[in-house]
VOSE-924292 format. One record per residue (C-alpha): x, y, z; residue number from 1. Coordinates in steps of 0.1 Angstrom, whole numbers. Layout:
N
SITE      x      y      z  num
SITE      X      Y      Z  NUM
...
***
This chain:
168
SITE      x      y      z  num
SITE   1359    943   1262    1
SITE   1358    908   1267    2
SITE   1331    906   1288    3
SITE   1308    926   1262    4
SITE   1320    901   1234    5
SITE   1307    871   1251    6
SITE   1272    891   1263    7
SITE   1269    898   1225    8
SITE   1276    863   1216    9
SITE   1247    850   1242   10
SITE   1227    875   1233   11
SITE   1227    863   1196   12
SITE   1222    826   1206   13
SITE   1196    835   1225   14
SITE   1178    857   1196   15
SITE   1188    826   1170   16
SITE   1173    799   1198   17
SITE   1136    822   1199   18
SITE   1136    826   1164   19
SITE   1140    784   1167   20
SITE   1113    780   1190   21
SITE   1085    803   1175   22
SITE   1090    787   1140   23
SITE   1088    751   1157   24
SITE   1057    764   1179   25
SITE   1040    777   1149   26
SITE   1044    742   1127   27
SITE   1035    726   1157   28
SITE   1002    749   1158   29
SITE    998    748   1118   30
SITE    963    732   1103   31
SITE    962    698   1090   32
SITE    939    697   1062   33
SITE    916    665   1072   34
SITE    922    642   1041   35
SITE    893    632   1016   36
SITE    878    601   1012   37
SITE    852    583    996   38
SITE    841    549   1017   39
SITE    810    524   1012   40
SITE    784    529   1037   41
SITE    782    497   1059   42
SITE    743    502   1056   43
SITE    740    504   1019   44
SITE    773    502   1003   45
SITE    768    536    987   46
SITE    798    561    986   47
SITE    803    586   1012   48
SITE    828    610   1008   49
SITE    842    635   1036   50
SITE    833    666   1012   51
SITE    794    657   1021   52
SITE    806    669   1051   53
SITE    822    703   1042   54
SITE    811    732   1072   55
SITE    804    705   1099   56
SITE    829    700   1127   57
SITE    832    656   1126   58
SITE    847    631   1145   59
SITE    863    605   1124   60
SITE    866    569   1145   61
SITE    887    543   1134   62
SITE    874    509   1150   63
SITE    863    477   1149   64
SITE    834    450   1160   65
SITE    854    429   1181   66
SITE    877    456   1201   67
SITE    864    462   1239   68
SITE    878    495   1240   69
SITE    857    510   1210   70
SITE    825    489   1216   71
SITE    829    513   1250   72
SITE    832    543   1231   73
SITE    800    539   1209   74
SITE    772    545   1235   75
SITE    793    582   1240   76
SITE    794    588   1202   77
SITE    756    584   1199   78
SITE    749    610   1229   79
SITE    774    631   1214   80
SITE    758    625   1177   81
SITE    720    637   1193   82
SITE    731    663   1212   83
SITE    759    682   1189   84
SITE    741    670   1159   85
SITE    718    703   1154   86
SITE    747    729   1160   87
SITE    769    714   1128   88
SITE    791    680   1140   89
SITE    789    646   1128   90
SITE    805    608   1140   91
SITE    816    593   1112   92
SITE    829    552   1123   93
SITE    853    540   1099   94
SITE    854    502   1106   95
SITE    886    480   1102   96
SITE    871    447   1102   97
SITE    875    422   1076   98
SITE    847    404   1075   99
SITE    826    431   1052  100
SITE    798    456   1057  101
SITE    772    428   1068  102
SITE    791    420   1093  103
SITE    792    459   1105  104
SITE    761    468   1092  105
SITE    744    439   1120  106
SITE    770    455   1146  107
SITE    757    491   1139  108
SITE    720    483   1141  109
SITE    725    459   1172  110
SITE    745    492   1188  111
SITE    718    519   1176  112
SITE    743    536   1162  113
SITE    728    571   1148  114
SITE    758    581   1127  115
SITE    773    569   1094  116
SITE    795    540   1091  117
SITE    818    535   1067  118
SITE    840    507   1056  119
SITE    876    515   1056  120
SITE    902    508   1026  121
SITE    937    501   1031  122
SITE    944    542   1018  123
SITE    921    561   1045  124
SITE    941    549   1079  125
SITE    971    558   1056  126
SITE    963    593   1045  127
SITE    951    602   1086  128
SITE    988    599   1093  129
SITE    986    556   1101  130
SITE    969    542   1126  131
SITE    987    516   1151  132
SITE    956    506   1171  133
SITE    921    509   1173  134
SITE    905    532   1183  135
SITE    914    562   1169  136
SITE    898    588   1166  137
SITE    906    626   1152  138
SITE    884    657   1158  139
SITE    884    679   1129  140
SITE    868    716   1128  141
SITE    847    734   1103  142
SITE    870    747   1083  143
SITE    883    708   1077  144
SITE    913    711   1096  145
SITE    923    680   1123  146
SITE    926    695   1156  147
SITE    933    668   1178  148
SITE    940    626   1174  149
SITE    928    603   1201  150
SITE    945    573   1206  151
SITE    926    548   1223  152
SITE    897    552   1241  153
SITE    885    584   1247  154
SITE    866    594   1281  155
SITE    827    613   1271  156
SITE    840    644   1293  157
SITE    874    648   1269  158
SITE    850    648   1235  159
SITE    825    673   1250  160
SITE    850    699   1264  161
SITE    870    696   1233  162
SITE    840    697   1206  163
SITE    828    730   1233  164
SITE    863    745   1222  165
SITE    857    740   1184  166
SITE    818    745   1179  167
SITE    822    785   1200  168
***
């Protein structure tokens, strides 16, 4: 008798610890919503906001003119910007210098870059969850949802076999 008690009383501590794990798996697995924004183009200082982008899978880089580690990244971003440009994805840069958007703007031409850059605020880096170094990066889907934060550098082969898992 005693032996069934204590097989009853695992067996409900293991049913309580799955029920545990499968609600922690699927928050872990949940959607976040990408937040909105509206930032000054470095090029022209008009307003972009992410909603312009509604549909498109993106990748959102936080950065900055002076950082090694993102001036690496850039040439990457552009290949990826021509060649998953026509099927629905956009780079947006988000720069973090201070020195304004003429600054950047220079930076961007002298780079080539082929995708929108934007001047950050002190709210954007906020509202993606904070940002603690540059770069970061976060690859959001078409339905507007942030699948996956980089942060750091991020290698070309990473970006293409994760944007191949998102754009199927």
């Amino acid at each position: 008798m005693q032996i069934m008690k204590a097989m009853a009383a695992k067996a409900r501590i293991l049913t309580i610890t799955l029920a545990l794990f499968t609600l922690m798996v699927g928050a872990a697995q949940g959607a976040t919503k990408m937040p909105s924004f509206a930032l000054p183009s470095v090029k022209d200082g008009a307003m972009v906001k992410a909603s312009a982008y509604q549909g498109q899978a993106m990748l959102i880089n936080f950065f900055a003119t002076w950082c090694p580690p993102c001036r690496k990244e850039i040439p990457d971003f552009i290949k990826l910007q021509k060649e998953y440009g026509p099927k629905g994805f956009t780079v947006i840069g988000i720069s973090t210098d201070q020195g304004g958007s003429s600054l950047v703007d220079k930076f961007a031409q002298k780079m080539e870059i082929n995708y929108p850059v934007l001047l950050s605020d002190s709210e954007t880096p906020r509202a993606f969850g904070g940002i603690l170094g540059i770069p970061t990066s976060f690859l959001v889907n078409k339905e507007g949802n942030v699948v996956k934060r980089y942060d750091g550098y991020v290698d070309h082969q990473t970006l293409v076999n994760d944007l191949n898992a998102i754009l199927k």
